[in-house]
N, C-alpha and C positions, 0 to 999 in steps of 0.2 A: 379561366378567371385569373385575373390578373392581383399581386397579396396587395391587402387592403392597406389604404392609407392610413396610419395613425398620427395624431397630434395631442400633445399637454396642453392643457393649461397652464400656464407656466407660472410659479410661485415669482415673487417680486420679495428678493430677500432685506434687510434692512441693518445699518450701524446699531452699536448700544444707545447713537443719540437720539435715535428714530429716523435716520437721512438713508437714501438710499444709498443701496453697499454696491457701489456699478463694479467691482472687483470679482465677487461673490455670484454678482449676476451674470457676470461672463463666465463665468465658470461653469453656473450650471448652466448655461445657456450653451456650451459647447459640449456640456456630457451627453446635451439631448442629441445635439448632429453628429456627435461619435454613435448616437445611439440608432440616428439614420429616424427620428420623429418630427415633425413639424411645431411647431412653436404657433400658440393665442398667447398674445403679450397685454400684459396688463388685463387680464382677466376681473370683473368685479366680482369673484369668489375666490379660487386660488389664490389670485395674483393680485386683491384686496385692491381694486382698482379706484372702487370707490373711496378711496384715502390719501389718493396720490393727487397731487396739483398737475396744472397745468405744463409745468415749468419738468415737475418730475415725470410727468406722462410722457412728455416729449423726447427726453433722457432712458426713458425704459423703451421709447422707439425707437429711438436712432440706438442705442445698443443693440438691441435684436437687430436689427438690419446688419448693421457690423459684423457680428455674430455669423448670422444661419444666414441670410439672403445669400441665393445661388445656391445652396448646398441643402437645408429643407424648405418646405411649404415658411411663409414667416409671414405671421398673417397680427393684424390689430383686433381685437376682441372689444369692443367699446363699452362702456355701462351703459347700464338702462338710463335713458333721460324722459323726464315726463314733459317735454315740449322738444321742437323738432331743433332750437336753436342751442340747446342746450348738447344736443349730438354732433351739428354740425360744426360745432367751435374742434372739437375730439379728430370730425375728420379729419378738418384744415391740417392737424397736427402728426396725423396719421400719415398723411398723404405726402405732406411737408418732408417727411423719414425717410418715405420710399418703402414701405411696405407691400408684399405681395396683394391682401387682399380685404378688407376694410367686413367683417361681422357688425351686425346692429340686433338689437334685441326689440322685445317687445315693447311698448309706450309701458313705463314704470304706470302700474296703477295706484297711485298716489290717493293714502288717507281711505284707499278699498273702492275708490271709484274707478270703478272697470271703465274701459273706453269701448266706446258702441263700435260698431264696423265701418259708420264713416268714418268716426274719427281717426280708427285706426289707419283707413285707406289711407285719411289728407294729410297724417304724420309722415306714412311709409313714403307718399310719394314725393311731398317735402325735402324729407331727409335724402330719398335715391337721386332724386333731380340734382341735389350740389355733389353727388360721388362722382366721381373720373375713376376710381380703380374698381376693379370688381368686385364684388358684393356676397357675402355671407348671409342669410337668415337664420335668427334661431329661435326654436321653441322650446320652452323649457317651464311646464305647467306648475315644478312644485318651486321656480324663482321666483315666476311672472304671478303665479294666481290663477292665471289662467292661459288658455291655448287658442292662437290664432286660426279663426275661420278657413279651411282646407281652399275655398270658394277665393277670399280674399289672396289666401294664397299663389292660388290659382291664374287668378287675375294680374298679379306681381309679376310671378316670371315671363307670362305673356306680355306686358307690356315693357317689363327693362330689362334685358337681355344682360346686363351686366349681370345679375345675379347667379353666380354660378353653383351656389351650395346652399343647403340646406339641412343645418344640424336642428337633431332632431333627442332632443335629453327628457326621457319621462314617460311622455305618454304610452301608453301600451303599443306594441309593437303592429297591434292592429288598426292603430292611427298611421304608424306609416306605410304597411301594405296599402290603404286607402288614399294617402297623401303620394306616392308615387303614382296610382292609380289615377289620378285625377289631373295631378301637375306634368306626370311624363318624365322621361328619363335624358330628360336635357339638362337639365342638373344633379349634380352630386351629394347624396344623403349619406350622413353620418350621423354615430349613434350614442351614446352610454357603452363602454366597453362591455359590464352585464350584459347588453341586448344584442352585441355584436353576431355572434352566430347565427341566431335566427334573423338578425335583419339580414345579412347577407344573400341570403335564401331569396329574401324579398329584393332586391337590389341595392344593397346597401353598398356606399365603397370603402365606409372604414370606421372610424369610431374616433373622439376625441374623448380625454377624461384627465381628472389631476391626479388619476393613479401614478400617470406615466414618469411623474415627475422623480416618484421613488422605485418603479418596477417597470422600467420602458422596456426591456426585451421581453417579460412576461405577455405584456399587453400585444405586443406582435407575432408572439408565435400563437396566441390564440388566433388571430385574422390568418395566419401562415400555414399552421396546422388544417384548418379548415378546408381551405384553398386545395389545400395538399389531400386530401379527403381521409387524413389521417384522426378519425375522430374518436378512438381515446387514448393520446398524446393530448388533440384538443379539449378532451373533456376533462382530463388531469388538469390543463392547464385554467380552466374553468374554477375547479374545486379550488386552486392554489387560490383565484381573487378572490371568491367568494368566502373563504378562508380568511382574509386579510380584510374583508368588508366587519363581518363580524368582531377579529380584535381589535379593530378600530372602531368599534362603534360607540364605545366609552370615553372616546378623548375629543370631545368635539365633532363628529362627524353625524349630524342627526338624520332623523331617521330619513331613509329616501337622499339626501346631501353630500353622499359618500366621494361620488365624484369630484367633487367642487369643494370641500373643504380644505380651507389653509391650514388651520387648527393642527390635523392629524400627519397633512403630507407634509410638514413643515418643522413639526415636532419628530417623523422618522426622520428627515433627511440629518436633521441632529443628530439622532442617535444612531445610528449608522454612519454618521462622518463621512456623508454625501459632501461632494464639491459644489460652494457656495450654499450650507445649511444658515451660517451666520446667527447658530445657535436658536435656532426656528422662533426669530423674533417676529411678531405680531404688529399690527400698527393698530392703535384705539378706536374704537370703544372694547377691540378685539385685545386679550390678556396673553401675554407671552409666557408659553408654561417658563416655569421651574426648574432650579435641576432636581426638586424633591420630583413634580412631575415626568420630566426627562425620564429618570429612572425608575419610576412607577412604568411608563411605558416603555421602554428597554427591559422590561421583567415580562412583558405582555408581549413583545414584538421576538422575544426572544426563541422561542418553539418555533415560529415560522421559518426562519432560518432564510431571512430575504436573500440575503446573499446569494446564498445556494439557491435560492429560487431562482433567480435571476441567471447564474450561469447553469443551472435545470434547461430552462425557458430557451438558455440561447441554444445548448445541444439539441433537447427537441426540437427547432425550430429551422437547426443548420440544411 
């Protein structure tokens, strides 16, 4: 078995004015390809996707391609749109960049109106008919509300081939033993780093999460370790997240969100003096901690000893 692919969500950092800090974001956008992780740019959870215009979506793309393309995965992560034109504007601008590989999320279910399985179909198919690059699916039950039909699923990768992945954030691990099951192993499933080990078992190839953005060698020697059939090195490196889930679970990262929160990854990379933290500014309705908060959580973050995780992570994992 070949070590598993990892990718961030990648935080989208910001000036004191609120403008994007493309400075900051090369920065940390180069720590992830020293770190050897793939890049989802413009994320609408880490990477507060939903906040950014048009004008700055296209600027957080075409940086990342500058950045990582050729050296990791460098893929566009889109927001949820509740109609299919409202995605396809994202592509155009995606595509426009030169991005590896174009993710689409589920029909935002707008106002609690879930979308029946037509409609899902005549969004998906919509939206896949104007893509030229390859295609990302994702399911993510505690963003969406809900979780796409395996069936419909099914039906997807059978009909456009472009689809090569399929991230899979939430559901119990025995959705996706059933979801490979059904779909086949002609595309690539990835997971929530928590579920990484056991999905592996089930064919999993890797994991994405916004852990990576503050602990990316940690997140790899768990998939490395595994691989390596070294499993407690890997269970160590298990307790270190699950560790780091818990002290963060008081600074914005709610429950089950842990992955995907800007709040918390945003607020270490500050306080650790991560390249491109830009003082772990927020864009609104979201509040940019403090320096009284700062260091409320640099008293919290403090026993963990990320650091030393981090070069831990890389020894075991060497």
């Amino acid at each position: 078995m070949k070590e598993p692919q990892v990718f961030t969500m990648s935080i989208t950092p910001f000036t004191a004015s609120g403008a994007l800090d493309e400075d900051a974001f090369r920065a940390h956008l180069q720590r992830m390809v020293d770190a050897g992780v793939g890049v989802y740019l413009a994320s609408p959870g880490t990477g507060e996707g939903h906040s950014l215009s048009l004008d700055e979506l296209e600027r957080v793309y075409r940086i990342g391609v500058e950045v990582c393309k050729g050296k990791v995965p460098t893929y566009a992560n889109l927001r949820e749109g509740r109609n299919a034109h409202e995605v396809i504007d994202r592509v155009r601008i995606a595509e426009g960049a030169g991005v590896d590989v174009i993710q689409i999320y589920t029909v935002d279910a707008g106002h609690g109106m879930r979308p029946t399985y037509n409609e899902q179909y005549a969004y998906y198919r919509e939206v896949l008919e104007q893509i030229s690059l390859p295609v990302g699916l994702s399911i993510n039950l505690l963003a969406a509300g809900y979780v796409n039909p395996i069936t419909l699923l099914k039906s997807l990768v059978r009909e456009y081939p472009k689809i090569t992945c399929i991230n899979v954030n939430h559901p119990p691990t025995s959705f996706l033993a059933e979801l490979i099951d059904e779909v086949g192993r002609g595309v690539s499933y990835y997971v929530d780093a928590p579920m990484l080990p056991e999905s592996l078992t089930l064919g999993a190839s890797g994991c994405l999460t916004g852990h990576v953005n503050v602990v990316p060698q940690l997140i790899r020697a768990i998939g490395r370790l595994y691989v390596r059939g070294d499993q407690a090195a890997c269970g160590e490196a298990m307790h270190l997240l699950f560790r780091l889930n818990r002290a963060v679970g008081d600074f914005g990262a709610d429950a089950g969100a842990t992955s995907w929160s800007g709040r918390w990854v945003k607020a270490a990379m500050a306080v650790l003096d991560m390249p491109g933290h830009s003082d772990g500014r927020m864009r609104a309705p979201y509040l940019s901690p403090t320096a009284e908060d700062l260091k409320s959580f640099a008293a919290v973050l403090e026993p963990l000893d990320l650091r030393g995780v981090e070069e831990r992570a890389r020894t075991l994992a060497l």
